[in-house]
NUBA-131202 format. One record per atom (N, C-alpha, C): residue in one letter; x, y, z. Coordinates in steps of 0.001 Angstrom, whole numbers, plus 500000, padded with zeros to 6 digits. Example, Ala and Ser with C-alpha at 12.3 -4.5 7.8 and 13.67 -1.06 7.14 Angstrom:
2
A513190494310507800 A512300495500507800 A513200496700507800 S512850497750507080 S513670498940507140 S512900500030507870 
END
This chain:
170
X515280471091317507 X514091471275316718 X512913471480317671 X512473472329317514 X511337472780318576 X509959472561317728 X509022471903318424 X507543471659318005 X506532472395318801 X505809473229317953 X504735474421318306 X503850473790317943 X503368473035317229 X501982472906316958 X501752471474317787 X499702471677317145 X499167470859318160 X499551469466317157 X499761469357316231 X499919468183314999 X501351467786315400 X501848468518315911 X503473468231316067 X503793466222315941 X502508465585317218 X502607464115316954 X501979463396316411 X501255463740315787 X500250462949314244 X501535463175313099 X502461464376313014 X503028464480312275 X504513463407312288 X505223463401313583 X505961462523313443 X505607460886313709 X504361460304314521 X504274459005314069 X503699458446313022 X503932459905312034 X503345459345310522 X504738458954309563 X505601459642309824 X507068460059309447 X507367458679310443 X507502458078311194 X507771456716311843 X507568455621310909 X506002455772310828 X505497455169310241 X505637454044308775 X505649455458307804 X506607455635306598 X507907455112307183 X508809455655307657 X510156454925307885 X510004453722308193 X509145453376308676 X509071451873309002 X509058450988308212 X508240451701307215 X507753450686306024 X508766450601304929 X509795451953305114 X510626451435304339 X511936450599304609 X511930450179305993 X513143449851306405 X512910448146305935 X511829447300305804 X511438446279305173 X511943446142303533 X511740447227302581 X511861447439301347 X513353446889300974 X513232445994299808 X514311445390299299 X514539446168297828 X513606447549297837 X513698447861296555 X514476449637296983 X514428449903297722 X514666451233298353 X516371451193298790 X516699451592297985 X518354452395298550 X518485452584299874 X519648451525300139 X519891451912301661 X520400453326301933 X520404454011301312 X521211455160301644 X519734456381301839 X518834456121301342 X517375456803301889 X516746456453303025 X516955454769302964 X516458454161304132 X517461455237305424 X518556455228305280 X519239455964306443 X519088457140306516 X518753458138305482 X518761459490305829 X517006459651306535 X516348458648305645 X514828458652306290 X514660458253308059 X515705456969308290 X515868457018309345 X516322457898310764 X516918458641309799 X517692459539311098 X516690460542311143 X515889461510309611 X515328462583310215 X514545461787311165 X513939460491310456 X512206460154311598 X513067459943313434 X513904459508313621 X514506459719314704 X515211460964315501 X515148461752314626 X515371463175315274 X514301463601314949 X513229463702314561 X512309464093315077 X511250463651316291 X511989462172316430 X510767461790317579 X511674461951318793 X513020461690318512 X513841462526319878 X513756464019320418 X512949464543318827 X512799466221319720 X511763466152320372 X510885465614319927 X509499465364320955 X509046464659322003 X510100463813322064 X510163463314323247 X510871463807324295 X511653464972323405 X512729465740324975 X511403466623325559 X510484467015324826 X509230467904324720 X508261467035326124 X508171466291325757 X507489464903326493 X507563464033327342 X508386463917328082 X508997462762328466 X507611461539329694 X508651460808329595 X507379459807330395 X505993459532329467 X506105459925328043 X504876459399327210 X504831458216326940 X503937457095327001 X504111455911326729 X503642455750325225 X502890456917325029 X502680456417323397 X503858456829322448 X504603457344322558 X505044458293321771 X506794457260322031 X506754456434323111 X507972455668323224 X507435454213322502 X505953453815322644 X505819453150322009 X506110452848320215 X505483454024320213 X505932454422318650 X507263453869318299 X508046454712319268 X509376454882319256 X510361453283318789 X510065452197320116 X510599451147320167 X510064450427318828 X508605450726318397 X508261449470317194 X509257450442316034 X509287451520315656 X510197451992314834 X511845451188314623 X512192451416316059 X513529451009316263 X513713449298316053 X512699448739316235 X512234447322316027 X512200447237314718 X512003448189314025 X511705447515312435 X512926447941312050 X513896448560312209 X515018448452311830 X516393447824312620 X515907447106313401 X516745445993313452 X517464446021315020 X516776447474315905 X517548447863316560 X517098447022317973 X517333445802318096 X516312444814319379 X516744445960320364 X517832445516320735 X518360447020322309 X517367447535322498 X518115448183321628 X517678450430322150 X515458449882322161 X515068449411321176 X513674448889321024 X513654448385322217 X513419447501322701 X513343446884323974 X513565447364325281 X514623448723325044 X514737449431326332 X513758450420326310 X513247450760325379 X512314451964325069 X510868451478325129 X511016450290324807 X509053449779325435 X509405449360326797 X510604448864327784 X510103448346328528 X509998450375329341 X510336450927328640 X510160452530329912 X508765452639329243 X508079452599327978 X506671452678327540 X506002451692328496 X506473450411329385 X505485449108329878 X505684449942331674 X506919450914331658 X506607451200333175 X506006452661333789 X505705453577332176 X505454454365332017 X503468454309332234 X503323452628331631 X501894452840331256 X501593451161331903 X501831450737333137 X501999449292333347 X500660448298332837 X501282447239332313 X499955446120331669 X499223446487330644 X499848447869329674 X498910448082328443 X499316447229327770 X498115446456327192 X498224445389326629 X499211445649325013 X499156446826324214 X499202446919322815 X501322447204323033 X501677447555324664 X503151447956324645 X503824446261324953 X502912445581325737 X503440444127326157 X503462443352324872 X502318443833323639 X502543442906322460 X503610443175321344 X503732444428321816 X505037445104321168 X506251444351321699 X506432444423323123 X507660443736323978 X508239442519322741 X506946441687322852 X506961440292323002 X507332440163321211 X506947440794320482 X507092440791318955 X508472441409318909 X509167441827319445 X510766442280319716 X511485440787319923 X511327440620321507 X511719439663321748 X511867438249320777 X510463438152319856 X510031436938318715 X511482437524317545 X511238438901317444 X512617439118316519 X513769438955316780 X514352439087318015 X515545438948318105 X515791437468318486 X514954436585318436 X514889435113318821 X514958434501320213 X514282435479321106 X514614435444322203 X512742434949322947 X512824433238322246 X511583433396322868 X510608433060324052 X511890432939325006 X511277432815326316 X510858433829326728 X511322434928326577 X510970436135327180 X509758436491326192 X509533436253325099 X508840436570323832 X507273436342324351 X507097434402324671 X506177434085325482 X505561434456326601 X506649434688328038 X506059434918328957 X505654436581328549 X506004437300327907 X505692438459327691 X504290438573326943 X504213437755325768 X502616437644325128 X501874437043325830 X502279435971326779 X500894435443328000 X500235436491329565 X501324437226329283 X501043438982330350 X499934439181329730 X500541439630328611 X498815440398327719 X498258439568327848 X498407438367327162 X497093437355327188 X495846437368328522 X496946437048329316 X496463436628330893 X495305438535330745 X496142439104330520 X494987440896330904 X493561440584330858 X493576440081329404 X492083440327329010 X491976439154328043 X491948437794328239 X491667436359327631 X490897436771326369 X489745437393327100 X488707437257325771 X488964438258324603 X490096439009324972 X490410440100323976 X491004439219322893 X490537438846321313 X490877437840320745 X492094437977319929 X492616439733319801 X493964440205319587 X495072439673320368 X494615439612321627 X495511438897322514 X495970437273322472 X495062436715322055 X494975435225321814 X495632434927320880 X495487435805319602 X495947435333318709 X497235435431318592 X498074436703319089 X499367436957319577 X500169436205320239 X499298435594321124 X499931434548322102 X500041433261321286 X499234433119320736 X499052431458319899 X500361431705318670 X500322433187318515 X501333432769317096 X502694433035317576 X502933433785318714 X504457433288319959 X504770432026319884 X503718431035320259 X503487429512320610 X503962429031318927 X503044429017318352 X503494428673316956 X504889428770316481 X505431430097316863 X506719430472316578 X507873429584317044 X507235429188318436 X508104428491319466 X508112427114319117 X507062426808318010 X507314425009317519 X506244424448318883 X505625425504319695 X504645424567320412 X503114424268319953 X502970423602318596 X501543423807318413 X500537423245319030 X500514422181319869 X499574422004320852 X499127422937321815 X500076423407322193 X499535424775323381 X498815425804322178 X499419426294321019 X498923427107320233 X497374426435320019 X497570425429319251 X495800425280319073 X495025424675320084 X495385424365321256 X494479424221322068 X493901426031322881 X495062426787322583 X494629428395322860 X493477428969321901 X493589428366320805 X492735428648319551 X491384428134319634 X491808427055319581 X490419426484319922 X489360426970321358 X489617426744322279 X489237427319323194 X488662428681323057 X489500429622322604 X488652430962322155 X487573430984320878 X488299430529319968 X487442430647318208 X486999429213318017 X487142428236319092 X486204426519318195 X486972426146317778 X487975426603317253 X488635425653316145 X489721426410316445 X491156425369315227 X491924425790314884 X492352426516313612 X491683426672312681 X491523427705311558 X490848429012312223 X491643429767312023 X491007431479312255 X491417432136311248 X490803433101310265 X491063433276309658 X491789435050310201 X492666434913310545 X493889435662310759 X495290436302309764 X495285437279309175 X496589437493308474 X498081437126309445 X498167437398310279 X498805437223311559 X499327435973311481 X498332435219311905 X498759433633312178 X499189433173310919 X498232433505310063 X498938432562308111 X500422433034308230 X500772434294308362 X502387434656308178 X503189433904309018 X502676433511310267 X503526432601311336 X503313431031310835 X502332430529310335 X502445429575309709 X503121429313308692 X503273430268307814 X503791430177306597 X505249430020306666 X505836430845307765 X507620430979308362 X507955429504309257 X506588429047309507 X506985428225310915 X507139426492309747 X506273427300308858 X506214425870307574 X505278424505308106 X504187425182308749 X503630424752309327 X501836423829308631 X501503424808307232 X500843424443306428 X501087424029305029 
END
């Protein structure tokens, strides 16, 4: 499949995108979920043969493959997005939200405290890291991370409520 235009990648990490969202759906036929899956994956494999060494476009790639279940192939594909583009913070939070899925959360942590450590005051980062921590059953390290940045331990975060809510924490 050959891509001529300049939309060629607005067009498929929208088609990612969408696939992504349906690979969550408990209401959607697995049998769409798979045909949706494969075009959105042959199409980002044609553009990436187009591309290679893009870190956005592998980024894409791995959170796709992440939402359907695929830890591997996801994880091998951000860590070439983390050496493609080293210490971007948004591919290390990707790493580390892989790693949190496949339950793997040592690596999960030291991977969200990379980002963290980048840019502290970046409060995306904090909060990522605190809800790793949370995940991990460490809530002292989590809200003493919290606090320290936001005062407190209430932030009003969609993020963190969902990790609270799984961790059964409120």
């Amino acid at each position: 499949m050959a891509w001529n235009t300049a939309r060629a990648q607005e067009i498929v990490e929208q088609l990612l995108q969408y696939a992504s969202g349906l690979a969550a759906s408990t209401s959607v036929d697995p049998s769409v979920k798979q045909d949706t899956f494969n075009v959105a994956q042959s199409a980002m494999a044609a553009l990436m043969q187009q591309r290679t060494h893009d870190a956005r476009l592998e980024l894409f790639d791995g959170a796709f493959l992440d939402s359907y279940g695929k830890r591997a192939e996801a994880q091998e594909i951000l860590m070439k997005a983390l050496t493609d583009s080293p210490n971007k913070q948004q591919i290390m939070f990707e790493i580390g939200v892989s790693y949190l899925n496949a339950g793997d959360t040592e690596k999960a942590l030291a991977t969200l405290k990379a980002a963290f450590d980048e840019a502290p005051a970046y409060n995306d980062a904090r909060i990522l890291y605190a809800a790793g921590l949370i995940n991990a059953g460490k809530q002292a390290e989590a809200d003493a991370l919290l606090t320290e940045g936001f005062g407190s331990t209430i932030v009003d975060d969609n993020r963190l409520l969902q990790v609270y809510i799984q961790a059964k924490t409120i």
